[in-house]
N, C-alpha and C positions, 0 to 999 in steps of 0.2 A: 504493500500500500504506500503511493506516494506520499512525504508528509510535509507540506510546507514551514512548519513552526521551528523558529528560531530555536540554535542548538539541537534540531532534529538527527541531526549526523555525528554527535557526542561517540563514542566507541561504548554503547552502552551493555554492560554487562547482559546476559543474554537470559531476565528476569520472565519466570512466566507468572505474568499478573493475570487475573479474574477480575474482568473490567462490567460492572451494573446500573444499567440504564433506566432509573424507574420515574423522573421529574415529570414526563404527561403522560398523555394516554398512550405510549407508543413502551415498551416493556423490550430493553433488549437487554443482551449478557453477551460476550465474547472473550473469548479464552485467547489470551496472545502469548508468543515468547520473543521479547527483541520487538522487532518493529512489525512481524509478522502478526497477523490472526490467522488461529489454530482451527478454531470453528465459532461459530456464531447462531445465536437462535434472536429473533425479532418479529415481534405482533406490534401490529399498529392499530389504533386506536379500539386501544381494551380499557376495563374499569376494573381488570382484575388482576390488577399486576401479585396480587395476595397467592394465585392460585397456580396463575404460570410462571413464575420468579423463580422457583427453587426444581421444579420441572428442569426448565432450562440450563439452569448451575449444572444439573446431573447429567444432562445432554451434553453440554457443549467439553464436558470433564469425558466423559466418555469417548466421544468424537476425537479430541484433542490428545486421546490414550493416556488420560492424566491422571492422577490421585488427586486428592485432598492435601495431602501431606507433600505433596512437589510445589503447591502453589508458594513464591515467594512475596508474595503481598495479593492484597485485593482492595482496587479502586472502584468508586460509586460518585455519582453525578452529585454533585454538592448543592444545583439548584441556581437560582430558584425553580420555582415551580410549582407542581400540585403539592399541597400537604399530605399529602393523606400517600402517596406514590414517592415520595421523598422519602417519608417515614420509612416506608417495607422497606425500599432499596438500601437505605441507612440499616436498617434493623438487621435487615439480611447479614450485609458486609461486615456489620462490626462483632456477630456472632460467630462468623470463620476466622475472623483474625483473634480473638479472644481463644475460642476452642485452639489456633494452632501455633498463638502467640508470632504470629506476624504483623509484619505492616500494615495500616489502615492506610490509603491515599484520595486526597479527595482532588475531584475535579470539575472545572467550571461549566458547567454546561452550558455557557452560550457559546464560550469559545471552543469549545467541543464541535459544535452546531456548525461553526464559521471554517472550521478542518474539514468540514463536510462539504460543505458548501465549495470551499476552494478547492477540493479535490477532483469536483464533479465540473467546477466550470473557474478554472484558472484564470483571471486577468493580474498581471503583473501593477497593474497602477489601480486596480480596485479595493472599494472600500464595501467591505462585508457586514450587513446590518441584521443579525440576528432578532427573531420575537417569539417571543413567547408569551401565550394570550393572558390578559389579567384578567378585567371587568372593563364592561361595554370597552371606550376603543383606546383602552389602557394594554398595555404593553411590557415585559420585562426585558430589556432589549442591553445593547452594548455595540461597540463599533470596532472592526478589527483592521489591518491592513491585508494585502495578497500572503502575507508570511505567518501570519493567525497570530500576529501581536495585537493585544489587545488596545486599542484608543483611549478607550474612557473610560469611565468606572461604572460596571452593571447599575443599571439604575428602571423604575416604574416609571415610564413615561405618557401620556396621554398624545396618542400620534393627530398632528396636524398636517395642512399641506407642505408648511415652511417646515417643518420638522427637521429633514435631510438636507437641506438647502445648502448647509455649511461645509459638506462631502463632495458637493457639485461644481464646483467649481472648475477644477482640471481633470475632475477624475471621472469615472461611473460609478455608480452605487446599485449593489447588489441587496435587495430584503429578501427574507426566507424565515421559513419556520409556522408554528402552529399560529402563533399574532400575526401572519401576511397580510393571510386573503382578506380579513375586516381591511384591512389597510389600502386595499387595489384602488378603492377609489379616487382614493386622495391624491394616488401619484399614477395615476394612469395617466396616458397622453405625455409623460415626461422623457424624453431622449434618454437623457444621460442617467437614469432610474430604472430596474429592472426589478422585475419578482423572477424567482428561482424556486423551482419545484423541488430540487435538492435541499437538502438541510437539515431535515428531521435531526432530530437525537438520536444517535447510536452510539453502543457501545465500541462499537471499532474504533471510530474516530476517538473516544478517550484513551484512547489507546496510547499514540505521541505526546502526549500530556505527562498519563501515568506512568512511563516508562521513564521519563523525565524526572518527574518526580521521586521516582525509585533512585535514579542515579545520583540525584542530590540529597537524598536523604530527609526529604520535604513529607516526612510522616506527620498523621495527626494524630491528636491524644482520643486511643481508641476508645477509651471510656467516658471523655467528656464530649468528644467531639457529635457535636450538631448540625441538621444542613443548614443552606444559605435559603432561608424563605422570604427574606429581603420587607416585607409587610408582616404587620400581623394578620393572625388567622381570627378571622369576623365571622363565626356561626350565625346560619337563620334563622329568626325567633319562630319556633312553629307557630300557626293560625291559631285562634281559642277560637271557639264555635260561638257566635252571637258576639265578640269583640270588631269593631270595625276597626 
């Protein structure tokens, strides 16, 4: 797998990480060693990442001819994103590093999202604009360059027309992900502005992150560590019957 992100070409020791993809509706897992993936399993748009999460662990460990016990860490999407699909994928991972006293690594999924993204459609002077949907036409987004360095800092933004404007300049700007399509209308008609069917979350693409992360020694603390839900979580108040 091509990987654009800087320090991608480190001589990195030849880890096999267990990389877990649960932040939307999209539930992937991918076994890698080195820069390679071993084997991969990925459903998109499920609500049950509870039921096919640990299915897949056991698949893609088989496929990959692996044990439990060869895995030298395992990374998980840090988020933002769903609460509730953050949790399991969290929950999951910090149960195999506990059980086998390995590495916890965590990674950022939107720059995950933007490894994707530039692998499936490379421009060298573009600007990669990852979303992930919030409420109504609210956004978890971030900006990367062609090398999946990240621009800005992840942030909840409320997309407008001018939104992108500041990316447009010399360059083109690439959006993608689950926050797009609400977005089409704003920046349709725009040249220098494109939507990208590529991008979803996958575990593969955390892949050049976590193996990164492995080389530097960029562990998190498997027992405190929490994801990035960037908001708080706002429950629905249920209806009362006769209350307007």
């Amino acid at each position: 797998m091509s990987c654009y992100l800087e320090g991608a070409f480190i001589p990195y020791h030849m880890a096999l990480i267990l990389n877990i993809e649960t932040s939307t509706r999209v539930c992937s897992v991918a076994l890698c060693r080195g820069g390679q993936p071993l084997a991969t399993r990925h459903e998109v748009d499920t609500l049950e990442h509870a039921r096919v999460l640990h299915p897949f662990i056991r698949e893609v460990l088989q496929e990959g001819q692996s044990e439990f016990q060869q895995l030298d860490a395992v990374a998980v999407s840090q988020g933002p994103g769903s609460y509730t699909g953050l949790r399991i994928g969290v929950s999951a991972a910090k149960g195999i590093c506990l059980a086998l006293s390995i590495p916890l690594l965590s990674v950022s999924t939107l720059q995950a999202m933007a490894l994707s993204a530039i692998h499936h459609h490379h421009d060298p002077r573009g600007v990669y604009i990852p979303m992930i949907d919030a409420r109504r036409m609210e956004v978890y987004t971030t900006a990367c360059n062609a090398s999946g360095e990240i621009l800005e800092p992840v942030s909840a933004q409320i997309m407008e027309k001018t939104s992108l404007d500041k990316y447009t300049t010399n360059q083109h700007v690439y959006y993608f992900g689950c926050g797009a399509e609400k977005c089409q209308t704003l920046f349709s008609g725009r040249k220098n502005i494109t939507m990208l069917e590529k991008g979803t979350p996958s575990a593969a693409f955390m892949n050049p992150l976590a193996q990164k992360k492995y080389f530097t020694k960029a562990f998190e603390n498997t027992a405190w560590f929490v994801p990035f839900y960037l908001k708080d979580f706002v429950a629905g108040k249920p209806k009362v019957k006769g209350l307007k």
